[in-house]
N, C-alpha and C positions, 0 to 999 in steps of 0.2 A: 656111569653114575647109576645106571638102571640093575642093572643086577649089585654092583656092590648095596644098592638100597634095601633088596629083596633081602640079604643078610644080617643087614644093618643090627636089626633088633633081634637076632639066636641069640640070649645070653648064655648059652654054654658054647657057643661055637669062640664068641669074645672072651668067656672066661677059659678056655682052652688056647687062645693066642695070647695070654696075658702070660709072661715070663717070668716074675716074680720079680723083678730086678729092683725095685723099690724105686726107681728115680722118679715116679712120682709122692715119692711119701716128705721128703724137705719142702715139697713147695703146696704144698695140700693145705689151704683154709681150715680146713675142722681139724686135719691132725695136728694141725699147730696151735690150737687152745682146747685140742680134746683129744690127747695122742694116745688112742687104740685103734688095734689092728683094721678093727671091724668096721669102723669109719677110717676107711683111706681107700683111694679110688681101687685100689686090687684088691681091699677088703669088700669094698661094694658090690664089686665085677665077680667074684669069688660068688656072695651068697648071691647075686640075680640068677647065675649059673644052678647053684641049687634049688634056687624057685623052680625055674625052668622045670628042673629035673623030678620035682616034685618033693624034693627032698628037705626043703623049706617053707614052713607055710607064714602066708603073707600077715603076720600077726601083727600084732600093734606093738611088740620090739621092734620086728623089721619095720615097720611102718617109722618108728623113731629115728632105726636107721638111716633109713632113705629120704630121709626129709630133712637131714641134719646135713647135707649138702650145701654147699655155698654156689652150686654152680659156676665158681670162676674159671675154671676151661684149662689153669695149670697144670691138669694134670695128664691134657691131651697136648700141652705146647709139649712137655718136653719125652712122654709115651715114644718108645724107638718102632713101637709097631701102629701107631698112630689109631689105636683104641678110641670110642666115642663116649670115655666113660659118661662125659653130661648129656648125651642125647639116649644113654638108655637109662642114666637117671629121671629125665624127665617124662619116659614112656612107663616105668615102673610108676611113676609120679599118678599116673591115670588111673591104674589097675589099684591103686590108693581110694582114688578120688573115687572110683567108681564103687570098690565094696563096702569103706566109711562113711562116703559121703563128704563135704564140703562143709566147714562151719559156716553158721549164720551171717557172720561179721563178712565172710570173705564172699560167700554166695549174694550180700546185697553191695556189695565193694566193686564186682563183675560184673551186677546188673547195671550199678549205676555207669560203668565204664562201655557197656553196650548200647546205652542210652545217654547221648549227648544234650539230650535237652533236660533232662531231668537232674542229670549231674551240676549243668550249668544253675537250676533253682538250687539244688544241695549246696552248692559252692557258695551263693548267693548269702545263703541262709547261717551256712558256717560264717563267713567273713560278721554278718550282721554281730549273731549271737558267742563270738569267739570270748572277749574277753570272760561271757560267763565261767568258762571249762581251761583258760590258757593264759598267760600273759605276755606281753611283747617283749621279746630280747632286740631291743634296735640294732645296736650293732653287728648283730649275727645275720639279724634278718629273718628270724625264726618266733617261734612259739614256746612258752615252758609249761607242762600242763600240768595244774592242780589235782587231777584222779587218775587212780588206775583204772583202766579199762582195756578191751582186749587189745587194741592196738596205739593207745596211751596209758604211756608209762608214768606216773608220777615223778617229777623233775627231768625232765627228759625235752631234747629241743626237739621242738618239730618242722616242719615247712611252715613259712606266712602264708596266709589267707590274701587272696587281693580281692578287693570289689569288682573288679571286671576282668574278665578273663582275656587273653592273648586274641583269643578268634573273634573275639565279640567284641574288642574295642575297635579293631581296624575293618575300614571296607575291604572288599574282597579282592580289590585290583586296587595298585597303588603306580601313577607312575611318579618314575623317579628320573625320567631322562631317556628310553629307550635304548642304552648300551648294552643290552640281553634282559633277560624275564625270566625267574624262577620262581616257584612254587616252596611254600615254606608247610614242612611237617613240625607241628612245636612240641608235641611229646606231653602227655597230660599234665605232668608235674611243674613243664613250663609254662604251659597253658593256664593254671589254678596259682599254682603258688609261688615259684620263680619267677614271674613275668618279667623281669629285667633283663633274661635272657632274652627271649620276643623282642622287647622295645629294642634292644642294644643292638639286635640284628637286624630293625629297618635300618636303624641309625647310618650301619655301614653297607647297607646296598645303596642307600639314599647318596651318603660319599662317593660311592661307586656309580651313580647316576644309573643302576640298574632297577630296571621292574620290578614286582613283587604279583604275584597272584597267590594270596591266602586262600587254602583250600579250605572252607569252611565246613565243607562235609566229610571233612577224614574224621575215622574213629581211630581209638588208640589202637598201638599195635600189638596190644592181644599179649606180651613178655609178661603182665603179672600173671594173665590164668594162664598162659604155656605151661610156668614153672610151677608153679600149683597143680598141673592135672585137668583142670578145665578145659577140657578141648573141644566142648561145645560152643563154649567162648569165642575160643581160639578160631575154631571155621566160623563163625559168624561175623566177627569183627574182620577178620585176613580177606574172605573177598566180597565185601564190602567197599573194603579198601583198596582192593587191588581192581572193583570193577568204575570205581571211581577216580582211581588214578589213570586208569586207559582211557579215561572222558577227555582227559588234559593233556597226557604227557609228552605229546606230537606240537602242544601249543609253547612248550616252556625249555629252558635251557636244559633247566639239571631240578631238579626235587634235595632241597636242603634239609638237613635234620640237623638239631643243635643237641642231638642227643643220643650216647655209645649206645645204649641198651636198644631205644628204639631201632634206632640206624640196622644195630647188627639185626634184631629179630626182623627187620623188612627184608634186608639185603641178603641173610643167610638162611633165618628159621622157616622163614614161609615158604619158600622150595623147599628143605627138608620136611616139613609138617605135611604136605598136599604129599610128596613122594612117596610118604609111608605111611599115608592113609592110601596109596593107589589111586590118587584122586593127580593121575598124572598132566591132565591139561590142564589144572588152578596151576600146580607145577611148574609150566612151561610159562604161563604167562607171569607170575613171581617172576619168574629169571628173564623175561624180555624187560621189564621193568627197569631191571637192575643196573643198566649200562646208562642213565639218569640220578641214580638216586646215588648220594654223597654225606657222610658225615659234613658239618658247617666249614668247617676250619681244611678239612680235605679239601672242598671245591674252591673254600676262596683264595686257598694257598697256593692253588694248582693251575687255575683259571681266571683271574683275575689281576689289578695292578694294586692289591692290597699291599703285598709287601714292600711296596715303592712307596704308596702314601704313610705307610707308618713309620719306613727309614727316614721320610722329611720331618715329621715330626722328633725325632732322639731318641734317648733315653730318657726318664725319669730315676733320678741315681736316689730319692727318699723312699723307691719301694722294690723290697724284696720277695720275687715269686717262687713258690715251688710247683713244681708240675705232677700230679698224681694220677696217672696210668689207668684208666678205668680197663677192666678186663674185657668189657664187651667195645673196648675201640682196638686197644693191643693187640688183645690172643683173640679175640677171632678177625681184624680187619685187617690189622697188621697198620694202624693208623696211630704213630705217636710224634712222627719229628712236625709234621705238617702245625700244631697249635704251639711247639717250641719254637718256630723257628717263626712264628706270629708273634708271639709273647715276646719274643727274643728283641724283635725290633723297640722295643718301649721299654723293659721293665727289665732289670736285673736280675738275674735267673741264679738259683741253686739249688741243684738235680741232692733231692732225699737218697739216702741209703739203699733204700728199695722203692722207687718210684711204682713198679708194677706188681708190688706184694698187693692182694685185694683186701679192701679196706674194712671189706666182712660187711655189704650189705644182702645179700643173698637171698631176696626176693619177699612176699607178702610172710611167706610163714620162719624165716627167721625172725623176720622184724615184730611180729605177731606173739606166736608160741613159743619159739627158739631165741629172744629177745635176748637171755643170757650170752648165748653163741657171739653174737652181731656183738655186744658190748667186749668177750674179750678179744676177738678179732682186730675193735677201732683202736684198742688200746695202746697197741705197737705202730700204727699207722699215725696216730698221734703224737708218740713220742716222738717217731721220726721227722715228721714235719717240724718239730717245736728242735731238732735239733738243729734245723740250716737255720735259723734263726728269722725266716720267711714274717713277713706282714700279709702276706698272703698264699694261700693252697689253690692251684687251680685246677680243675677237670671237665670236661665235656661231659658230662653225665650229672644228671640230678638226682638220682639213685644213689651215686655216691657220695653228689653234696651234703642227702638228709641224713646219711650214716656217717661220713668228716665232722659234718656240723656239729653234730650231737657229740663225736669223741672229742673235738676240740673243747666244745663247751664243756662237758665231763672232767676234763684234765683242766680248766682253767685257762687254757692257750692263752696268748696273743693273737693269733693267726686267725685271720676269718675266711672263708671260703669265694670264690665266684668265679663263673664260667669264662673259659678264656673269652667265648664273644663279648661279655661285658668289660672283659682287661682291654679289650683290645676297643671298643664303641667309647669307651673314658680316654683312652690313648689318641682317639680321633678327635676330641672334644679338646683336649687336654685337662683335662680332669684329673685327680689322686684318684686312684681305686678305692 
């Protein structure tokens, strides 16, 4: 690992192993609602090679270029030389960050994501003053906002606001019956605006008569400024996190995540980010971490008599699920039968056309700047779900729910979205989804 790391980032030495062979250009995000050369991952890998070389300078074309990235990882699953095009997309991302600078919107976005107490009065204050700037889609579960602003669209669904946040409603240790103790990472998004995910998942440790120890002092982990460029962010928040998770993680089973993006950036990025900053013992201790830390639906699928308690319960034959592929659970964890074969015991299953085509949410500045991108992206991912004829889309990622959400609503669906832990906490309840 250590020397292939020292390599990692030559972009001519990777744009000289890159073969031309095009098999990443069918499964490429941006070549499929933006098909040129120059946006596809050997078009990208091509000009970092001429940056390198000085033969390109890092302008604010290239800068469009490199930012028009979805970062979905396709195009290193099926790469026969197994190329890192998104990990030197996200190192080019800096050398961005660092000669532009960082918009205003995104610079107080990552302050307030470094700052957990201030976020939580933000959060406060949103829920309070929401209806001024939004209105409530119930059924969705979302927001539709009245103005264009930089990162509200004009009719556009967004995430709910809740009054209390995930961390802040519950004590910090909960018992449930002492049959094991784990520690819950809820992922900002679940924490502020999903919380049903949270709740859904004491629900089923509670069933499980397992412990709970809510880390109240985790900060996010760091995936929106990663893929932005922010890498001051990034080392601030990573060990923080990681010297607060060695407080505990001797006391607790496993560290659950209910969420792809977080999951992978703890489990995967933050040893790759410390490696190639040469900052090799954050490194080391990232990766001791790791043989603890679990997407939700991996540990309980794997570790527990979850799938026995919900084979007693049946089916519910009145709702139809489809399952959607988040890229950061798939192609980087290799995590997708574990919440079918959860879902499977309750609810009617029918697997979309392309389950693990990415649904085009592609981090703060698609969703921001490249907002066009992110809409023709959800539009095929849309069609598809509305084609199994699904009452419901489900994903381990709330990344992906706020970009599904939104293209559901856009096309008119039927189809609402929710995390398999909540398909699966209604299923324990016997509740409709």
């Amino acid at each position: 690992m250590g020397d292939k790391a020292k390599n990692l980032f030559e972009y001519t030495k990777i744009s000289d192993d890159c073969i031309k062979c095009g098999k990443c250009i069918p499964v490429c995000t941006i070549h499929r609602v933006h098909p040129d050369e120059t946006t596809s991952p050997r078009g990208f890998i091509d000009l970092l090679g001429a940056h390198e070389r000085g033969e390109l300078e890092l302008d604010r074309t290239a800068k469009e270029i490199f930012e028009s990235c979805f970062l979905c990882t396709h195009c290193v699953d099926v790469c026969p030389n197994d190329l890192p095009t998104d990990m030197v997309i996200e190192e080019v991302r800096k050398e961005i960050a660092d000669k532009y600078g960082i918009a205003w919107y995104k610079r107080l976005f990552f302050f307030l994501l470094r700052h957990r107490k201030i976020m939580d009065i933000a959060s406060k204050l949103g829920y309070v003053f929401k209806s001024c700037a939004v209105q409530t889609d119930e059924r969705r579960g979302g927001l539709v906002s009245r103005f264009n602003l930089p990162i509200i669209k004009k009719d556009r669904l967004l995430p709910s606001m809740a009054s209390t946040s995930v961390l802040n409603f519950y004590p910090e240790n909960i018992d449930h019956g002492g049959k094991g103790r784990v520690a819950i990472f809820i992922g900002c998004l679940a924490n502020y605006n999903y919380t049903g995910i949270g709740h859904s998942l004491v629900k089923i440790l509670k069933a499980l008569e397992i412990d709970i120890f809510f880390a109240k002092d985790q900060k996010c982990c760091s995936a929106p400024a990663y893929f932005t460029g922010d890498f001051d962010t990034v080392e601030n928040l990573t060990k923080k996190n990681i010297a607060y998770f060695e407080s505990f993680i001797d006391e607790v089973d496993a560290i659950i995540v209910p969420e792809a993006t977080c999951s992978a950036m703890i489990k995967h990025d933050w040893e790759i980010f410390f490696r190639n900053r040469g900052m090799y013992d954050w490194a080391e201790r990232a990766k001791r971490l790791n043989r603890k830390i679990f997407m939700a639906t991996e540990w309980l699928a794997n570790n527990t008599r979850l799938p026995q308690l919900l084979e007693e319960k049946g089916v519910n034959q009145d709702i139809l699920v489809t399952y959607h592929d988040p890229c950061h659970a798939r192609k980087v964890q290799g995590i997708f039968k574990e919440p079918r074969t959860l879902i499977g015991k309750n609810y009617r299953v029918e697997e979309m056309s392309e389950p693990d085509r990415c649904c085009g949410f592609g981090g703060v500045t698609i969703q921001t700047e490249k907002f066009h991108l992110a809409e023709a992206a959800g539009k095929p991912k849309a069609a598809m779900i509305d084609a199994t004829g699904a009452d419901v889309v489900a994903a381990e990622c709330s990344a992906c729910r706020m970009q599904i959400s939104n293209a559901l609503y856009q096309a008119d669906s039927k189809a609402i979205f929710k995390n398999p832990i909540e398909l699966i906490a209604d299923a324990l309840e016997g509740r409709d989804a």
